[in-house]
C-alpha positions in Angstrom: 12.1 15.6 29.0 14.5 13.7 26.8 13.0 12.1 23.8 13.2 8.0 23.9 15.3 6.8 20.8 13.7 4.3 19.0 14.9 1.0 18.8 17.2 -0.3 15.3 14.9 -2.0 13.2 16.0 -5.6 12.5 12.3 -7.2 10.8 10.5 -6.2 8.5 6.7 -7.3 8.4 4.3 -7.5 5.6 0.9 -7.5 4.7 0.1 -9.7 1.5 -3.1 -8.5 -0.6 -3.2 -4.9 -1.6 0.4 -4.6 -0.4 2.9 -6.7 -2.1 0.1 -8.2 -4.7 -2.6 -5.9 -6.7 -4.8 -8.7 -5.5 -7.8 -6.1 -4.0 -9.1 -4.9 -7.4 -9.5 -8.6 -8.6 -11.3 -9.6 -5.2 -13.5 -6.9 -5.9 -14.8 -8.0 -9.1 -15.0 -11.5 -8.0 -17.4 -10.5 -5.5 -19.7 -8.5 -7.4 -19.7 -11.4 -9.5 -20.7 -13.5 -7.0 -23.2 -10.5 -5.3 -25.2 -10.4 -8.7 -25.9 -14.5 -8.7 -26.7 -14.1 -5.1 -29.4 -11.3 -5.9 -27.0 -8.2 -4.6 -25.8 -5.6 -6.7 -22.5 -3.7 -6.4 -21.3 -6.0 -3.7 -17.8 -5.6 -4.5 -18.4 -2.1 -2.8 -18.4 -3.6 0.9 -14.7 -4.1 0.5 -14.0 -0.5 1.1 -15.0 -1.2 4.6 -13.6 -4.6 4.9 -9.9 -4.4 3.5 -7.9 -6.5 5.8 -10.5 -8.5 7.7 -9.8 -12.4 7.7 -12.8 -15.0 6.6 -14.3 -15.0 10.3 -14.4 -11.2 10.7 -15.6 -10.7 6.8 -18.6 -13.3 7.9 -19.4 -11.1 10.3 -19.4 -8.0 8.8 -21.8 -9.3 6.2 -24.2 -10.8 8.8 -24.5 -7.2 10.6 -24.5 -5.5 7.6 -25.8 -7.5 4.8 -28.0 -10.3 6.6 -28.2 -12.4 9.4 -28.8 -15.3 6.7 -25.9 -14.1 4.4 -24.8 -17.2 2.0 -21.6 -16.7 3.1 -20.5 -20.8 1.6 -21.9 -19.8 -1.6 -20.6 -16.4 -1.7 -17.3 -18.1 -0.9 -17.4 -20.6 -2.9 -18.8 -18.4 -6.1 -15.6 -15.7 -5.4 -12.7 -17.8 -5.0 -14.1 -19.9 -8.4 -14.0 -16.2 -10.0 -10.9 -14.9 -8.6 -9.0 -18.1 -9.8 -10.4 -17.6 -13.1 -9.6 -13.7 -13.6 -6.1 -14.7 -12.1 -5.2 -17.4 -14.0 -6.5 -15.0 -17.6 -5.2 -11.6 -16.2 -3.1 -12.6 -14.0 -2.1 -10.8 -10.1 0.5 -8.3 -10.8 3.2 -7.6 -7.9 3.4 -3.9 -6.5 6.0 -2.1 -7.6 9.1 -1.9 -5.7 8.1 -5.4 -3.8 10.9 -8.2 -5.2 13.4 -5.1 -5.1 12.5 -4.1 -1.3 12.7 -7.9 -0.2 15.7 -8.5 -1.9 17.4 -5.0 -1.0 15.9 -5.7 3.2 17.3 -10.0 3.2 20.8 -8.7 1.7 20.9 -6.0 4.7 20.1 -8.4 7.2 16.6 -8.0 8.2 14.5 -11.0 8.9 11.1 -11.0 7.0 7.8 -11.9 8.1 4.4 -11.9 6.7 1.0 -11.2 8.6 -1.7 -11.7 5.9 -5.5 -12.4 6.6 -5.4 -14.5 3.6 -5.8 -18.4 4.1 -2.7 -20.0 4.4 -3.1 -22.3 1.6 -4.0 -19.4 -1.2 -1.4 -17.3 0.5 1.2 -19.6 -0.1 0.5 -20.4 -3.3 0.1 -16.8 -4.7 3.4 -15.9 -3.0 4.9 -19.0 -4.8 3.2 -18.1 -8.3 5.0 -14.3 -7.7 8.5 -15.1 -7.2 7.9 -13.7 -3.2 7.6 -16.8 -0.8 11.0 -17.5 -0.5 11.7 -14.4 1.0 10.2 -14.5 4.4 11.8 -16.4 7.4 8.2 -16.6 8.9 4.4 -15.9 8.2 1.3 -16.5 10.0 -2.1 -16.5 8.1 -5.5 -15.3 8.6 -6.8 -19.1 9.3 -4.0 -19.4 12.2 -5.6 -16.5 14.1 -8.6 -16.5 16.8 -8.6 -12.8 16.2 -7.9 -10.8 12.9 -7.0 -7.4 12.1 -7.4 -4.9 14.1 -6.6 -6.7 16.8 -2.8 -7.3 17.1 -2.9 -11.0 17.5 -1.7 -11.6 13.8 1.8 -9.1 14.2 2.3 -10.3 17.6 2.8 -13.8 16.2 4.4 -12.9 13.0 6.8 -10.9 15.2 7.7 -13.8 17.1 7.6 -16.3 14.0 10.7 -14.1 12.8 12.2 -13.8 16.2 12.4 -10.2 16.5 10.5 -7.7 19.4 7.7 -5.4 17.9 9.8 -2.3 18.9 12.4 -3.8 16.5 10.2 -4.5 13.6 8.3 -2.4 11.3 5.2 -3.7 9.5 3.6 -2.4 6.2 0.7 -2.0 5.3 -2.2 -0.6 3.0 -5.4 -0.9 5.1 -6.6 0.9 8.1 -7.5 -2.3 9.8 -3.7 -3.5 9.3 -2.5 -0.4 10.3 -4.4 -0.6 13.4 -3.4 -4.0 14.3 0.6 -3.5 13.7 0.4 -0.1 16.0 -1.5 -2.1 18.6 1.5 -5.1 18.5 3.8 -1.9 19.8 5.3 -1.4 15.9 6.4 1.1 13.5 4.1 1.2 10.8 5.0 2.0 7.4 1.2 2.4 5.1 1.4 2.3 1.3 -3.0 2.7 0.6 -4.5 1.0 -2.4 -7.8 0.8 -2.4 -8.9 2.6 0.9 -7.3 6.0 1.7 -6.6 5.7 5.7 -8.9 8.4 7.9 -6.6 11.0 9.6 -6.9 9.7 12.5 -5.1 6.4 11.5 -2.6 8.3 9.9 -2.0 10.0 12.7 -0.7 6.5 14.0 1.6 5.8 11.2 5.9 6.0 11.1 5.5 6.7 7.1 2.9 7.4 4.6 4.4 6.5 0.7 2.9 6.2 -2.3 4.4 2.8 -3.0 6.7 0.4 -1.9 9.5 1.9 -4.0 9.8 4.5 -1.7 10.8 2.4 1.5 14.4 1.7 0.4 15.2 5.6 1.3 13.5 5.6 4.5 14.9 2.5 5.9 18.7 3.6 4.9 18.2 5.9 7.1 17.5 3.7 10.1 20.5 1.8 11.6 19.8 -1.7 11.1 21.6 -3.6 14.0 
């Protein structure tokens, strides 16, 4: 049986929080702030098993999880005041090796997308505040999906926004939900982890497991482009 070739990669897909900003570590605090005024402790800890999920699939976690009452205004409310507030006295660094992939991957050619479950209006500005949103040719958020990761909706669209087939793109990643929903849309998926180490059988899925994104350069030399 002859093995199929895969097709030259011409896009370049991206996840936002955990991936290209070291945003995760900051949402975590924000919401065990916001856990402890509610009356839960160490609620940051749910986001180990919520990394990637949009506002609509994070409200339902915490209604099957938490409770079928769960505050989720408040808690929204309470986390994005804290997470503004830690970001604009700390900071959100960028990963390394993100402004020098993008810039390395536009000079080569490649169109850029992004496929973050991040609202579209902090997206945006975030992306703006790091020097990153001028990069991509398109981007779809999580508040322009009716389904988020791990279905495939979100890479499908980003895919499209960027005008290139799935089998031509490769999306990367750092959460097993993202990684699921990328392999779903048909693409090669490239995972960098941060806060959540991928189970085996998600890695199992993956083109390319690296420690960060300074490492995708070499791999993606090695691909024909065009």
């Amino acid at each position: 049986m002859t093995e199929k070739i895969p097709a030259s990669l011409r896009g370049l897909v991206f996840d936002m929080d955990g991936l290209l900003l070291d945003s995760e570590k900051v949402v975590k605090r924000s919401w065990d702030y916001a856990g402890s005024l509610l009356g839960y402790e160490n609620f940051g800890d749910h986001i180990y098993n919520t990394v990637g999920f949009n506002l609509k699939r994070r409200t339902e976690y915490f209604k099957m999880n938490v409770s079928e009452d769960f505050p989720m205004d408040d808690f929204s409310d309470l986390t994005r005041k804290r997470y503004h507030e830690i970001a604009k006295e700390e900071g959100i660094a960028v990963k390394a090796g993100a402004k020098e992939l993008m810039a390395w991957a536009k000079e080569k050619g490649y169109r850029l997308g992004l496929a973050t479950s991040s609202r579209k209006m902090h997206a945006e500005q975030s992306l703006k505040k790091a020097g990153l949103y001028h990069y991509f040719d398109g981007c779809v958020f999580g508040d322009m999906v009716k389904e988020g990761k791990p279905a495939p909706e979100i890479y499908l669209r980003a895919c499209r926004a960027i005008g290139v087939e799935p089998a031509c793109a490769a999306a990367l990643e750092d959460a097993p939900s993202g990684v699921l929903s990328a392999w779903a849309a048909g693409m090669r998926v490239i995972v960098v982890p941060d806060l959540v180490e991928p189970p085996a059988e998600i890695l199992s899925l993956v083109w390319h497991r690296v420690g960060s994104l300074e490492e995708v350069i070499p791999i993606l030399e090695r691909q024909a482009v065009f």
